[in-house]
DRENTOR-658868 format. One record per atom (N, C-alpha, C, O): x, y, z; residue number from 0. Coordinates in nm, 2 decimals, always signed. Atoms other than C-alpha are relative to their C-alpha. Example, Ala and Ser with C-alpha at 12.3 -4.5 7.8 and 13.67 -1.06 7.14 Angstrom:
DRENTOR-658868
+--------+--------+--------+-----+
!      u !      v !      w ! num !
+--------+--------+--------+-----+
!  +0.09 !  -0.12 !  +0.00 !   0 !
!  +1.23 !  -0.45 !  +0.78 !   0 !
!  +0.09 !  +0.12 !  +0.00 !   0 !
!  +0.19 !  +0.12 !  +0.07 !   0 !
!  -0.09 !  -0.11 !  +0.00 !   1 !
!  +1.37 !  -0.11 !  +0.71 !   1 !
!  -0.08 !  +0.11 !  +0.08 !   1 !
!  -0.03 !  +0.22 !  +0.09 !   1 !
+--------+--------+--------+-----+
***
This chain:
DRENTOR-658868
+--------+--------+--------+-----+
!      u !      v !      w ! num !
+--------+--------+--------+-----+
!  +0.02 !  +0.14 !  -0.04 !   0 !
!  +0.01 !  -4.70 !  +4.13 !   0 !
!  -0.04 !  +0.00 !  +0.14 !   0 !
!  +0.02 !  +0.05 !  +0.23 !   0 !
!  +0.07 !  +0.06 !  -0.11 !   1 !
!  -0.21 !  -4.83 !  +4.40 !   1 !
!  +0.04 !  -0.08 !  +0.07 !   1 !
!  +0.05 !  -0.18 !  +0.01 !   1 !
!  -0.06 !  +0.14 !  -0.12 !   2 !
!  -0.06 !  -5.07 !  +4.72 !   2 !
!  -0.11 !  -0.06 !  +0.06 !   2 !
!  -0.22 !  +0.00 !  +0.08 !   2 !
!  +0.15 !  +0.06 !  -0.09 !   3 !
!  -0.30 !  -5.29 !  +4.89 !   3 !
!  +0.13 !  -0.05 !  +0.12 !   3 !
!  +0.21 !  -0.12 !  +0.07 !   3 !
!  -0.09 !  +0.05 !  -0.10 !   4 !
!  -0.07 !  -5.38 !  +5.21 !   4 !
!  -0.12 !  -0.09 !  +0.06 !   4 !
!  -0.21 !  -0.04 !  +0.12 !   4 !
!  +0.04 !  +0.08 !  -0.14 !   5 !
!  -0.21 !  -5.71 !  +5.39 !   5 !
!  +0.07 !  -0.05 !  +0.09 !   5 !
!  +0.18 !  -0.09 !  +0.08 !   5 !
!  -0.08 !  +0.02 !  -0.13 !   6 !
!  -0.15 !  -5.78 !  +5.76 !   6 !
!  -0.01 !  -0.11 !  -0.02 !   6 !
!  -0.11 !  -0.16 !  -0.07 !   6 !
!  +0.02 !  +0.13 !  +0.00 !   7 !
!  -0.02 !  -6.13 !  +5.80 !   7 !
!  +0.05 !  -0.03 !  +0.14 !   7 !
!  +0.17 !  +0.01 !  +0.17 !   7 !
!  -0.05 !  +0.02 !  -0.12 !   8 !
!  +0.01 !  -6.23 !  +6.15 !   8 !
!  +0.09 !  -0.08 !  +0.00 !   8 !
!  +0.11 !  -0.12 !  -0.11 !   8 !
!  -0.21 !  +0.02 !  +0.01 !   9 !
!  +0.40 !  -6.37 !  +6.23 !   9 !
!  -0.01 !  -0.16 !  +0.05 !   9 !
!  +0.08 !  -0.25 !  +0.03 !   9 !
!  +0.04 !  +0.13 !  +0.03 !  10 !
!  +0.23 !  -6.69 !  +6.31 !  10 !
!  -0.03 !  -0.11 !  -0.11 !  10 !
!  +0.00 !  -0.23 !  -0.09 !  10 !
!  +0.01 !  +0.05 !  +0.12 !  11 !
!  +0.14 !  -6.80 !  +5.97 !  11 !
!  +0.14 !  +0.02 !  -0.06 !  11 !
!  +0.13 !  +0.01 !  -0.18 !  11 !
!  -0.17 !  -0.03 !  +0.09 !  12 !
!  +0.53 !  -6.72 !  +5.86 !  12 !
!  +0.03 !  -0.11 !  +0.03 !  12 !
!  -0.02 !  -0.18 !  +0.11 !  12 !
!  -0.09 !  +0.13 !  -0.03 !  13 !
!  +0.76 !  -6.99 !  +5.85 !  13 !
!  +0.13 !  +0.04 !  -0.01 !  13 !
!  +0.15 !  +0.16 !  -0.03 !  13 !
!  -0.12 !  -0.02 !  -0.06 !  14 !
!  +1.14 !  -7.00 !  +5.92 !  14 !
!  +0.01 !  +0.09 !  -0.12 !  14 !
!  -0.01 !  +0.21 !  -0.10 !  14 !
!  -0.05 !  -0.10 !  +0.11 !  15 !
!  +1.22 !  -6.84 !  +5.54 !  15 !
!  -0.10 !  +0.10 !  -0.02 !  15 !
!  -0.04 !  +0.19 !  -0.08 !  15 !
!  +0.03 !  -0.13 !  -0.05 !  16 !
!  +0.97 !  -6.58 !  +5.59 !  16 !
!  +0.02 !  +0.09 !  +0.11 !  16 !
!  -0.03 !  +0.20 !  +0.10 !  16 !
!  -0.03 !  -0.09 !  -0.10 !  17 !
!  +1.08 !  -6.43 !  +5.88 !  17 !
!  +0.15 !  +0.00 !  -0.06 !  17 !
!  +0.19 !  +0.12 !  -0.05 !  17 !
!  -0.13 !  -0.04 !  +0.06 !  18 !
!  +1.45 !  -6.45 !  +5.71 !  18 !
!  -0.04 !  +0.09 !  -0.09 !  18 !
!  +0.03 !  +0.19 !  -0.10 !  18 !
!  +0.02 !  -0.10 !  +0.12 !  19 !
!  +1.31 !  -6.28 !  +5.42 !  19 !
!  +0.02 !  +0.16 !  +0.09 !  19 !
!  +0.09 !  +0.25 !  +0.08 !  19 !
!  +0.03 !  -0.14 !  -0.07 !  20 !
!  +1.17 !  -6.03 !  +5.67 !  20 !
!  +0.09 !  +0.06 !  +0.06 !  20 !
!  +0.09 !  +0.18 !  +0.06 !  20 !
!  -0.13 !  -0.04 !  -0.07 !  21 !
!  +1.49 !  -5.99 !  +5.87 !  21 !
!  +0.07 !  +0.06 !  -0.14 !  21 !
!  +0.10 !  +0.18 !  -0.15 !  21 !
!  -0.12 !  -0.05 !  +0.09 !  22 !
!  +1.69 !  -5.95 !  +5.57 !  22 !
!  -0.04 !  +0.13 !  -0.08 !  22 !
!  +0.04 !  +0.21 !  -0.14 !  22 !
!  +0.05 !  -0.10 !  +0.09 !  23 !
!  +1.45 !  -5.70 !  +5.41 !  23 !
!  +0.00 !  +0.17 !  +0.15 !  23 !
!  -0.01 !  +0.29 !  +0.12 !  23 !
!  -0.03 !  -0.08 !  -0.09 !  24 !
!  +1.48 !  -5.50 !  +5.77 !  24 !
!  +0.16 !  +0.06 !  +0.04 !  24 !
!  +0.20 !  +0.15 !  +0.11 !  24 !
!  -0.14 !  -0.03 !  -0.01 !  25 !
!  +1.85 !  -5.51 !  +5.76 !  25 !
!  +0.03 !  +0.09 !  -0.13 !  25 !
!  +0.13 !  +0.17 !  -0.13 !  25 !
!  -0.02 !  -0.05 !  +0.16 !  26 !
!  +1.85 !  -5.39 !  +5.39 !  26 !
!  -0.05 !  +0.13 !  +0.00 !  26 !
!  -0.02 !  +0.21 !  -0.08 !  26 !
!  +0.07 !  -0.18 !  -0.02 !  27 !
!  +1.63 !  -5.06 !  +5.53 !  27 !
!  +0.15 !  +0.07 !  +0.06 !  27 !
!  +0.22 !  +0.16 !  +0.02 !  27 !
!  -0.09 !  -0.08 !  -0.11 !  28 !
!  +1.89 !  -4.98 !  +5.79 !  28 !
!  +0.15 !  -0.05 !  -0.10 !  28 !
!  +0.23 !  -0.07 !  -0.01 !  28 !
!  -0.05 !  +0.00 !  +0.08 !  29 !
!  +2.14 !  -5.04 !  +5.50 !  29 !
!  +0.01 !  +0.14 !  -0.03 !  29 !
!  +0.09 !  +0.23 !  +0.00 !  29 !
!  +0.00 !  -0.14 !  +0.06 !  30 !
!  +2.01 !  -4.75 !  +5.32 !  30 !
!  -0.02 !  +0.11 !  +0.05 !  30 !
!  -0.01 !  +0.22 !  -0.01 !  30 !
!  +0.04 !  -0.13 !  -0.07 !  31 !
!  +1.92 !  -4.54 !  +5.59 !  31 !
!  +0.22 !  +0.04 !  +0.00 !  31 !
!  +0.29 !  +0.12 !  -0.08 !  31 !
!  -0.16 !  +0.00 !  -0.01 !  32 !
!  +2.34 !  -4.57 !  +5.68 !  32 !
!  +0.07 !  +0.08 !  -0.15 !  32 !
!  +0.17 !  +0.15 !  -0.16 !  32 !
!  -0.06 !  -0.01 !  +0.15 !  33 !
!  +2.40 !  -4.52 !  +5.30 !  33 !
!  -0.07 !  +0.15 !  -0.03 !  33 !
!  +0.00 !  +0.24 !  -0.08 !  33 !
!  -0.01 !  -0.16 !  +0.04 !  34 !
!  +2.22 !  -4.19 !  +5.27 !  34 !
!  +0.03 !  +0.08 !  +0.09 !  34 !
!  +0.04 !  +0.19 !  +0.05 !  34 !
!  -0.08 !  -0.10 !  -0.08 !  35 !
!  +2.37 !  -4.03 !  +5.58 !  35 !
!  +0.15 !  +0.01 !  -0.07 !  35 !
!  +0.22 !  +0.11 !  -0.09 !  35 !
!  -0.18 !  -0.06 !  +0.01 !  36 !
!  +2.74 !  -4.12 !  +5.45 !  36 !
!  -0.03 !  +0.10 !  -0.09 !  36 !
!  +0.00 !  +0.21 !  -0.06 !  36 !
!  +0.01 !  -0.08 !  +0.10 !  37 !
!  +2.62 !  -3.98 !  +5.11 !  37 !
!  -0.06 !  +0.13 !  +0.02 !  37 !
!  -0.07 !  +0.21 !  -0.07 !  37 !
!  +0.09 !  -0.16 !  +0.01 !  38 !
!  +2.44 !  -3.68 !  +5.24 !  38 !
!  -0.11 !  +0.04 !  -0.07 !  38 !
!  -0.15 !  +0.15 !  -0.11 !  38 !
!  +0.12 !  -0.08 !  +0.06 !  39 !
!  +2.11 !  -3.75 !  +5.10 !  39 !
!  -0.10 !  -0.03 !  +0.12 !  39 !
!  -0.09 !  -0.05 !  +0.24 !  39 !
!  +0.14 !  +0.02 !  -0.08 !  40 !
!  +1.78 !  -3.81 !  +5.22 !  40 !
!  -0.06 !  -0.15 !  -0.03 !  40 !
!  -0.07 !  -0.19 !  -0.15 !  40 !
!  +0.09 !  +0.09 !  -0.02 !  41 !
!  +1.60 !  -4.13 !  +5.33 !  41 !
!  -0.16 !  -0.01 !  +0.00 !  41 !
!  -0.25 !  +0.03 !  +0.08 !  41 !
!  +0.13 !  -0.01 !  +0.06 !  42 !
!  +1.31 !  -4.20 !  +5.15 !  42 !
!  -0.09 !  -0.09 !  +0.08 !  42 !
!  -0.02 !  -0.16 !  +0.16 !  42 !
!  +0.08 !  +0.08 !  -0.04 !  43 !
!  +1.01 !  -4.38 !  +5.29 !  43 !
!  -0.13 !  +0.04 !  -0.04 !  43 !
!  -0.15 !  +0.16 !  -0.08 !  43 !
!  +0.11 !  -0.06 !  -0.01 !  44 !
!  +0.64 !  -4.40 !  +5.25 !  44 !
!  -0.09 !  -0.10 !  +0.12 !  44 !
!  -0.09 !  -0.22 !  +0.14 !  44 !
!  +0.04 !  +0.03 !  -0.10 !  45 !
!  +0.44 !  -4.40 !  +5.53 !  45 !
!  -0.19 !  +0.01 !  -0.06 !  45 !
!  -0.21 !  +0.12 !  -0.11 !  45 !
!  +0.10 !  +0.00 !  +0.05 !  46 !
!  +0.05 !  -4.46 !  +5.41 !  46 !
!  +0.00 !  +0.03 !  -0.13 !  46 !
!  +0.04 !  -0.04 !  -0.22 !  46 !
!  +0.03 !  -0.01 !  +0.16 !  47 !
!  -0.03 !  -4.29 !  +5.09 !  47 !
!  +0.09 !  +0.12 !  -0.03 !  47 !
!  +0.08 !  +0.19 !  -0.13 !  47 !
!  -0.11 !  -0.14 !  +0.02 !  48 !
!  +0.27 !  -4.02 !  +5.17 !  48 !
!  +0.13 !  -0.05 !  +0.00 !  48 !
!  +0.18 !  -0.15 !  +0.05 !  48 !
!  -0.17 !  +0.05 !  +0.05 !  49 !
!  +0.62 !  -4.04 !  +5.06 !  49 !
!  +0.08 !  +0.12 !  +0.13 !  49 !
!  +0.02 !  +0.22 !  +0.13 !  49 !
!  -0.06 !  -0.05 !  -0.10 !  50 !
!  +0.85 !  -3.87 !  +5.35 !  50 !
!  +0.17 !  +0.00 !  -0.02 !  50 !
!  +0.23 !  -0.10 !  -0.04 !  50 !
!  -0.10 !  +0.03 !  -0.01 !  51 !
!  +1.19 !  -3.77 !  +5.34 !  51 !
!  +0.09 !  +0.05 !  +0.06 !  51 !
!  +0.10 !  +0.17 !  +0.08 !  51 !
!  -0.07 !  +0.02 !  -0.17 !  52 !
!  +1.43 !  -3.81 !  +5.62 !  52 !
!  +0.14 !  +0.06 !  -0.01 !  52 !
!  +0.21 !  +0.02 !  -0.11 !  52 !
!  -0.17 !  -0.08 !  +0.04 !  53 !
!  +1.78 !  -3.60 !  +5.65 !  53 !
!  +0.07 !  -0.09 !  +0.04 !  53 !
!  +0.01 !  -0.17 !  +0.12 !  53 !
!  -0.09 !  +0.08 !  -0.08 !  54 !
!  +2.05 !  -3.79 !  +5.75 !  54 !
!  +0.01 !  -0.02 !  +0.15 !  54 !
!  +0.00 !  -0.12 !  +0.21 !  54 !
!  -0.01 !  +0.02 !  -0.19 !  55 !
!  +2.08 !  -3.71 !  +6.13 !  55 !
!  -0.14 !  +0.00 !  +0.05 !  55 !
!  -0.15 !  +0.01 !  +0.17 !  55 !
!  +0.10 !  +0.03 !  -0.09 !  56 !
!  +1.72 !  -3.76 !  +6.20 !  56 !
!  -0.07 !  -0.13 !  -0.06 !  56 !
!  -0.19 !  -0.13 !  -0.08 !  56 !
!  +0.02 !  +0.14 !  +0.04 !  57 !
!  +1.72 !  -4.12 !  +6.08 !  57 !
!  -0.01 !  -0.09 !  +0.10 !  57 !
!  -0.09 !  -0.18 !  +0.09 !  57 !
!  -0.01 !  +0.07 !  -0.13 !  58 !
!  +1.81 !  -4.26 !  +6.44 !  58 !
!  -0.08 !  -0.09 !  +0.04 !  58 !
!  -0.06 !  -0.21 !  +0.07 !  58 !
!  +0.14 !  +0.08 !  -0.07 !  59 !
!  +1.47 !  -4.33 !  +6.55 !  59 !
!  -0.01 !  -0.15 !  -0.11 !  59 !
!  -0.01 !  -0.27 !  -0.07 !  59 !
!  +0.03 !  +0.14 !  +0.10 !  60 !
!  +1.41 !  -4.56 !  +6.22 !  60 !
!  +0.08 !  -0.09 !  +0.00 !  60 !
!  +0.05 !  -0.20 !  -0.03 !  60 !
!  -0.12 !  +0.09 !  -0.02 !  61 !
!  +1.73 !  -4.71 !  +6.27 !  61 !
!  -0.04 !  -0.11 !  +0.08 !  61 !
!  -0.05 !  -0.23 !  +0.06 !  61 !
!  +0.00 !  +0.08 !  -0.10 !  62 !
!  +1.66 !  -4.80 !  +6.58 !  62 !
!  -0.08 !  -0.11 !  +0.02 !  62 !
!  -0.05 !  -0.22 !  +0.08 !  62 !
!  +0.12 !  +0.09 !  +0.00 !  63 !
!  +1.34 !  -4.96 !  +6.52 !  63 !
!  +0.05 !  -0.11 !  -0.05 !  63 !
!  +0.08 !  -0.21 !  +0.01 !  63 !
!  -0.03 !  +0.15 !  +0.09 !  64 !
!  +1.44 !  -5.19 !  +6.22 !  64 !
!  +0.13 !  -0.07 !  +0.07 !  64 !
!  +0.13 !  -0.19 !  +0.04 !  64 !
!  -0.12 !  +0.09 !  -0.05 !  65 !
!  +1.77 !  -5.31 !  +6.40 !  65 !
!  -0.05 !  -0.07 !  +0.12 !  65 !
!  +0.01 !  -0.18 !  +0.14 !  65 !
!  +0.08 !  +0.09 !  -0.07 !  66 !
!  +1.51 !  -5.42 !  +6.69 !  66 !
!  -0.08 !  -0.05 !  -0.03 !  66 !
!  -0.12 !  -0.15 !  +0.03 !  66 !
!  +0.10 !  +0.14 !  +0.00 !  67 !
!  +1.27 !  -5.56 !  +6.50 !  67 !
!  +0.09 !  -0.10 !  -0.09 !  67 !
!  +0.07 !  -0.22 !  -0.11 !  67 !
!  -0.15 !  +0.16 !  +0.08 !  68 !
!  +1.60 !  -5.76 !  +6.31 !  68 !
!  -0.03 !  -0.06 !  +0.11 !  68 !
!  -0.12 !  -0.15 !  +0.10 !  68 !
!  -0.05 !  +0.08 !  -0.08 !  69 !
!  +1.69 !  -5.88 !  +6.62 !  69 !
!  -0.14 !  -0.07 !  +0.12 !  69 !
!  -0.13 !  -0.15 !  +0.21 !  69 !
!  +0.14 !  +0.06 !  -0.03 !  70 !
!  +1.33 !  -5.95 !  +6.72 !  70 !
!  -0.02 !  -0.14 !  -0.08 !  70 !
!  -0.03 !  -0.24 !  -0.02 !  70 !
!  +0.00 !  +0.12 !  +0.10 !  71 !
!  +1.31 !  -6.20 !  +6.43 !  71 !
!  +0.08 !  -0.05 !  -0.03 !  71 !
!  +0.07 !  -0.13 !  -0.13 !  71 !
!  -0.14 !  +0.13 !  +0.01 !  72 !
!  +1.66 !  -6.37 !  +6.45 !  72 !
!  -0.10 !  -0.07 !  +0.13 !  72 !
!  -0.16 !  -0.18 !  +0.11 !  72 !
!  +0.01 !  +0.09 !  -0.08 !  73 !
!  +1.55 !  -6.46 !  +6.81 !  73 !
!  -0.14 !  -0.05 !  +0.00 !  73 !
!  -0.19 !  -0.05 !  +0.11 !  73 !
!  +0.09 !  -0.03 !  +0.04 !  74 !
!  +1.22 !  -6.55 !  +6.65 !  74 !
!  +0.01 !  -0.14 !  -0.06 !  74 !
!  -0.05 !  -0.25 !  -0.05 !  74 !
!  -0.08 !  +0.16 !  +0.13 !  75 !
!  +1.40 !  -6.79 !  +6.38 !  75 !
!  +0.04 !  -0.08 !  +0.14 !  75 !
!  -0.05 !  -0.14 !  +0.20 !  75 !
!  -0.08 !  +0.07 !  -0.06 !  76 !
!  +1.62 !  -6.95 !  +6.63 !  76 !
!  -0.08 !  -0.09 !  +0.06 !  76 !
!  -0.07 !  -0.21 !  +0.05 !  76 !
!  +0.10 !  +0.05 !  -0.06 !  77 !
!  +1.34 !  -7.00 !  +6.86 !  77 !
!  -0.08 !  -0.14 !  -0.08 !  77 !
!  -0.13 !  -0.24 !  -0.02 !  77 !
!  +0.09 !  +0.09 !  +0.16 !  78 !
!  +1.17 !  -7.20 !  +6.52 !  78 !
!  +0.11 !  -0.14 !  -0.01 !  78 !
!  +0.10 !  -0.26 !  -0.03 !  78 !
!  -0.09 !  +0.13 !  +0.06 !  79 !
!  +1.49 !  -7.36 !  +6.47 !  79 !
!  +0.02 !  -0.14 !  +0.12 !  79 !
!  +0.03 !  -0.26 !  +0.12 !  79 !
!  -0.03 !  +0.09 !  -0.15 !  80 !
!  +1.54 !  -7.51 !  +6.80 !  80 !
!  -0.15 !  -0.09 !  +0.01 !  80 !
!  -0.14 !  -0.21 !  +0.05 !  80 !
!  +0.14 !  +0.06 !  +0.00 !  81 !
!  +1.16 !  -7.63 !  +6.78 !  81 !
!  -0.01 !  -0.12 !  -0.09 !  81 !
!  -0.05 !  -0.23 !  -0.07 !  81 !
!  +0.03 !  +0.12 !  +0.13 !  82 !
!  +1.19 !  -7.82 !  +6.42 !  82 !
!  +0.14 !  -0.06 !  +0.12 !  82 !
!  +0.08 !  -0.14 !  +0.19 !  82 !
!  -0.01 !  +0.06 !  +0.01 !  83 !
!  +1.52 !  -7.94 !  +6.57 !  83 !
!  -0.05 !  -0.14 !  +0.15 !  83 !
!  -0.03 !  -0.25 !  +0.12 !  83 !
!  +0.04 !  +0.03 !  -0.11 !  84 !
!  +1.39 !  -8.09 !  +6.89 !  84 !
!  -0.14 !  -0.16 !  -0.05 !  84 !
!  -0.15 !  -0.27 !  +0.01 !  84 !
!  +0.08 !  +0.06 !  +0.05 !  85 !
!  +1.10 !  -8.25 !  +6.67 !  85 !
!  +0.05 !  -0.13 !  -0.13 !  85 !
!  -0.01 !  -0.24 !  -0.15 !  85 !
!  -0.11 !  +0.12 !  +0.06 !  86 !
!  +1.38 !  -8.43 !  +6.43 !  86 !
!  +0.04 !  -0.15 !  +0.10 !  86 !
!  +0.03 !  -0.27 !  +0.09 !  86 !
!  -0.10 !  +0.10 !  -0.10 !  87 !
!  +1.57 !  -8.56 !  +6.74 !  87 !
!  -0.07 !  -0.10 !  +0.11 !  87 !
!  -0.01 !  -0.18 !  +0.17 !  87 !
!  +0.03 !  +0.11 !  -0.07 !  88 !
!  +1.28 !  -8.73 !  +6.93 !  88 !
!  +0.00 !  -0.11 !  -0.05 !  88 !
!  +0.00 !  -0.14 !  -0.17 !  88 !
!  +0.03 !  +0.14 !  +0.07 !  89 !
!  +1.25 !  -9.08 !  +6.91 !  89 !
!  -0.12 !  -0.08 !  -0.02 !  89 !
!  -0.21 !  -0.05 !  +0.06 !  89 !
!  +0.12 !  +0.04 !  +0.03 !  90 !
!  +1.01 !  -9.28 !  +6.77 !  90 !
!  -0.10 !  -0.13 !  +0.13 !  90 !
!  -0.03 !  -0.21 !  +0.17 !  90 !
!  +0.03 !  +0.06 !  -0.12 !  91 !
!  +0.79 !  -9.47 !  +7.05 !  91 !
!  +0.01 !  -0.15 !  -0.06 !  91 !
!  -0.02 !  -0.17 !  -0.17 !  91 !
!  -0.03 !  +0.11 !  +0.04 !  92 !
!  +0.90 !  -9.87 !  +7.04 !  92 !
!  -0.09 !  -0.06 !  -0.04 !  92 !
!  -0.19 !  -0.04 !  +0.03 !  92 !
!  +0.10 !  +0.07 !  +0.08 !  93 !
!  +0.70 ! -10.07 !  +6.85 !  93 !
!  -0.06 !  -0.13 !  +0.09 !  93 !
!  +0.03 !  -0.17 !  +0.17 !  93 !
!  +0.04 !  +0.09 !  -0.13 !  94 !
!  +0.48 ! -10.35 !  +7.08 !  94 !
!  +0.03 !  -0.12 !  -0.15 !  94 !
!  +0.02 !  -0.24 !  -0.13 !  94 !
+--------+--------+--------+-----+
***
C-alpha cells in the first residue's frame, strides 16, 4: 500500500484541527511510553522505511512530539482567545 502525505500549512487548520493534531501527537508519545514499559520496540515509518526504536533510545522522539503538543495547545489557545475577543466586541451604534 502506497501513502501520498500532503503538506498543509497550520494556517489553513482550524481550532479542531490542530486538536486533532495535538491529540494524535500525544497518542505517539503514548506508545512510545507503552513500548518502553513493555520492552518492545517503537515502530515508526519515516518515508517509504519502517524503523524500529528500542525502548531507551526513544527520548529524542519523545521529546519532539511533547514539544510540538505543547506547540499546538499554545497555538489553540492563541485561536481561542482571538474567536473570543471577536464574540465580545460590540457592535458599532446604529446612526
Amino acid at each position: 500500500m502506497k501513502f501520498e502525505v500532503i503538506e498543509i500549512e497550520e494556517s489553513e487548520l482550524d481550532i479542531e484541527d490542530l486538536e486533532a493534531e495535538k491529540t494524535l501527537q500525544l497518542a505517539a508519545v503514548d506508545a512510545i511510553r507503552r513500548a518502553r514499559r513493555c520492552g518492545t520496540f517503537y515502530v515508526i515509518r519515516v518515508g517509504d522505511e519502517i524503523k524500529e526504536i528500542s525502548g531507551d533510545k526513544t527520548g529524542p522522539y519523545e521529546e519532539r512530539l511533547l514539544a510540538r503538543a505543547a506547540e499546538l495547545g499554545r497555538r489553540i489557545t492563541e485561536l481561542r482567545s482571538q474567536e473570543q475577543l471577536v464574540l465580545n466586541e460590540t457592535p458599532p451604534p446604529k446612526k
